[in-house]
N, C-alpha and C positions, 0 to 999 in steps of 0.2 A: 419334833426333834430337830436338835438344830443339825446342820450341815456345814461341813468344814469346806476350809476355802480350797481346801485342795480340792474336794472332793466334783466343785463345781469346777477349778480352771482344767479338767481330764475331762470333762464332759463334751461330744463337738460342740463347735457352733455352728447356729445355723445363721448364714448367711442370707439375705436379701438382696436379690440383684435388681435395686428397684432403678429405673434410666434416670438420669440427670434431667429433672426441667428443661435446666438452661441449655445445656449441650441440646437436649431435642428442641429446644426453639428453635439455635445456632442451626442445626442440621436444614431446618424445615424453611429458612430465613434464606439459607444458599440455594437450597435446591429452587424456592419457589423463584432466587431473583434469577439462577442460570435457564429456568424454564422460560422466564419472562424476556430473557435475550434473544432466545433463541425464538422465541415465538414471535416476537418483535423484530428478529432481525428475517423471519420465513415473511412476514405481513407485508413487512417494507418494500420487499423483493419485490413481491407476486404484486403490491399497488404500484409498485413505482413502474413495470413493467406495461401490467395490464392497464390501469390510469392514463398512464405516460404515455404510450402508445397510442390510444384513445386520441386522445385529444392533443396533440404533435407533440409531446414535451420533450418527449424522445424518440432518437430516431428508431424505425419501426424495422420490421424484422426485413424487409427489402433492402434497408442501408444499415450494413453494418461494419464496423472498425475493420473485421477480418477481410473483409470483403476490399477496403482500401490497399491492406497489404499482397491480396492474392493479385490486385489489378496493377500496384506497381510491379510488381516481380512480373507479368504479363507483357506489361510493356518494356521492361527490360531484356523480357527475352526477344523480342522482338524489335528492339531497336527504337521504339516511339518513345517520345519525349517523357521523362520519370517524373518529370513535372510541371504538369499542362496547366494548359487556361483552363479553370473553374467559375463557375456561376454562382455557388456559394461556398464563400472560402469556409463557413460552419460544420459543411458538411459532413458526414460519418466517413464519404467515401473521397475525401482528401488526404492526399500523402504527405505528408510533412518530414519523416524520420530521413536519416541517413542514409546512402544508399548500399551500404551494406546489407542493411533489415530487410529489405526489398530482394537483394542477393539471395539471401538465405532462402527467401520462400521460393525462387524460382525453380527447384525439384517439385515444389505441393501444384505448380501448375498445369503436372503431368497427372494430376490423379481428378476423380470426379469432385466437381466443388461440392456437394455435399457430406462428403466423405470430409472434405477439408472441412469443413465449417464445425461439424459436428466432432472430429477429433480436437481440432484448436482448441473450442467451447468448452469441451473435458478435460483438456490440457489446463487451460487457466482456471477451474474450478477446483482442479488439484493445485496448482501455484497457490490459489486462494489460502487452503489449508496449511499449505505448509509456512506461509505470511503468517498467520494467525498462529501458529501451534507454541511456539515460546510463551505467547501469553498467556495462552488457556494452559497449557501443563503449568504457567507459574505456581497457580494456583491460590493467586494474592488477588483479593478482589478488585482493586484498580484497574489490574492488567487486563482479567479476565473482563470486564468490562469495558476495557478500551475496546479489546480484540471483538466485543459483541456487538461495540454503535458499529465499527466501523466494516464486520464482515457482511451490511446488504450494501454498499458502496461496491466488495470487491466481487460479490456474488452479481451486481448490477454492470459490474466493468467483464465480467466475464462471460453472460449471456448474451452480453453482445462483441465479443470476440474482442476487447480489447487488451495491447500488452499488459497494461497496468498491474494486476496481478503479479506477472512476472517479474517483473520491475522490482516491486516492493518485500516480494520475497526473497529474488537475491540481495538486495539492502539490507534487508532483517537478520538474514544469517552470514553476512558477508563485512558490515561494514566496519566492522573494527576489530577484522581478522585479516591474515595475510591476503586473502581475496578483496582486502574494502577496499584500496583503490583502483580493482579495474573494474568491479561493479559501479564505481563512483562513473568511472568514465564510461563503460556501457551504457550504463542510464543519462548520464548527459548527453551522446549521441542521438537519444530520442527524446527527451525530454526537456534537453539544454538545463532549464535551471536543477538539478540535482547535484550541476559541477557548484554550489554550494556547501557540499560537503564537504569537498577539498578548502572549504575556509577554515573548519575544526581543526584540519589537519596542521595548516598554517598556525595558527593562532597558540595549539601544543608545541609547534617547532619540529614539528614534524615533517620538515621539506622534502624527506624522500618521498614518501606517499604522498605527499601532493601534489611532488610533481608527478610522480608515475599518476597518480589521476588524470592531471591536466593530458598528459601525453598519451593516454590511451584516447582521449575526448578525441584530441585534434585526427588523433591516427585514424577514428573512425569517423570523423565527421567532415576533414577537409576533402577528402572524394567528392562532395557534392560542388566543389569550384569546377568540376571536368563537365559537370550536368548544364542545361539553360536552366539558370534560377530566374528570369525574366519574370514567371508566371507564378512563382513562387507566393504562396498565402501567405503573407505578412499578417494581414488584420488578423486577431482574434476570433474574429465571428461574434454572435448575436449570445452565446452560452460565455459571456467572459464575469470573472472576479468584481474587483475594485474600479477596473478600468472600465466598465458600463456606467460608473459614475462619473470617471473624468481619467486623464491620462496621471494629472496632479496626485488624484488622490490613490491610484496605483503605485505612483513612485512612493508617496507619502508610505505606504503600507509597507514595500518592501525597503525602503531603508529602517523602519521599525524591527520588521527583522532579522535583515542583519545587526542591527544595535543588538538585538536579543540573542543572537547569536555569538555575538563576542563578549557579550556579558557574560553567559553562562556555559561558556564553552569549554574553560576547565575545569568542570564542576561534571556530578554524573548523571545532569540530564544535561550535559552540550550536543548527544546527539536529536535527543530531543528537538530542542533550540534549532540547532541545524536544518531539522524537518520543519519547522515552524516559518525557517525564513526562506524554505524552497517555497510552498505552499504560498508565503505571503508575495512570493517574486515573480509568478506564475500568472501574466495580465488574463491567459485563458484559463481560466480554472472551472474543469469539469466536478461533478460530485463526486468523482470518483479520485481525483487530483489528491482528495482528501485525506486518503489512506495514507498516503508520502508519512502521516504525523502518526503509524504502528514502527516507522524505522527509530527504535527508543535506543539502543543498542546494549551491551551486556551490563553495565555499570546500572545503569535504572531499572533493566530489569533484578537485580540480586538484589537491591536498595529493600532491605528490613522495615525499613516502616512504611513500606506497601501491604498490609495486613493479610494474611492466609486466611480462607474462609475456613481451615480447621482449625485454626487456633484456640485456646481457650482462655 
């Protein structure tokens, strides 16, 4: 007998809730490539540590960056010179910074140095994360990617107590908000070349913020004219860039990026660009130096055609 149309569209349906192929590749594609970061960025860590140490590549848990800053703020409270004759200008436990930074530590010298090593050490492995966290919540795989080569760099800058971390997280969330020009000049006080940021700012026409960059640098870097710079580590040491090849081809490098920087600096990777030509201006460039190129800023990170791992 036959059956009327009506009689089937009253009938339920029964649905099939069968998964998407494709979407479960897509699923199984992200998770396996964030596991491979992540396992690649733990591998990197614990070789470049335990390796590195091993066999001098780095310096070992006896000399570390923290340890530079607990000994200047040491000798400032005491009066000895903030910046002595060294034997090797490479080493972990040369002071280079401002003598500001050395100020600041000078409370941590009342506490046990273990106490200090070990809080520092978990201080900048939290900085680490929060450098990183823009890119992973972006959730675009570029970013997240960036954010994965480059966090056994800040986890390697962090185990051994250096600012870096710090650094580049206030950069991250700082630099082209009302706070970027005196993060600019913060981190130029210790790291000198980051007062390239303040070239972006120029290049927009943006003269207020450049100059307040420029003038926070000086306000915290010309104190060191009151110090003897006599002894002062000029060389880079034996861990440097470009300039292990030649003085030429460091310049060579860093006028490159400034070229790349004025090229594309009103466009939404100039802060990009900007990291690029700190990095390439940096004749000492540690591995860790490296990270300067997560300061992308908010324009490239919102950039659409950086793909979502959930898109479809």
């Amino acid at each position: 007998m036959a059956r009327s149309s009506g009689a089937w569209s009253t009938m339920p349906r029964i649905v099939t809730n069968r998964p998407d192929p494709r979407a479960l590749l897509e699923r199984a594609a992200r998770d396996l490539s964030i596991a491979l970061i992540i396992g690649v960025g733990i591998g990197l860590t614990l070789t470049y540590v335990g390796v590195g140490e091993a066999f001098g590549l780095v310096p070992s848990s006896r000399e570390q960056d923290w340890q530079a800053y607990l000994g200047a703020a040491e000798r400032l409270r005491t009066g000895l010179p903030l910046y002595p004759l060294v034997a090797d200008p490479g080493a972990a436990s040369v002071y280079r910074y401002a003598p500001w930074f050395a100020a600041v530590w000078v409370p941590l010298t009342f506490l046990p140095r273990d106490a200090v090593s070990v809080g520092w050490v978990l201080a900048m492995f939290a900085a680490s994360g929060v450098a990183l966290w823009p890119l992973i919540a972006s959730r675009r795989w570029g970013l997240v990617l960036l954010g994965g080569l480059f966090a056994p760099f800040l986890a390697g800058a962090s185990i051994h107590g250096n600012v870096q971390p710090l650094i580049v997280a206030a950069l991250v969330h700082a630099i082209d908000g009302r706070a970027g020009p005196i993060a600019v000049g913060v981190s130029a006080s210790l790291k000198g070349f980051p007062l390239l940021y303040a070239v972006r700012y120029a290049v927009l026409g943006e003269w207020r913020r450049c100059l307040v960059a420029v003038a926070a640098a000086l306000v915290l870097t010309v104190p060191m004219l009151l110090f003897d710079l006599s002894h002062y580590p000029l060389s880079p040491g034996p861990l440097a860039g470009l300039w292990l090849i030649s003085p030429i081809a460091w310049a060579a490098g860093a006028v490159v990026g400034l070229a790349a920087l004025v090229r594309f600096a009103r466009g939404p990777a100039g802060w990009f660009a900007a990291s690029f030509a700190v990095v390439m201006a940096m004749p000492r460039l540690l591995y860790y130096d490296m990270t300067f190129l997560l300061v992308i800023g908010r324009d490239l990170l919102d950039r659409a055609w950086l793909p979502s791992p959930t898109r479809r």
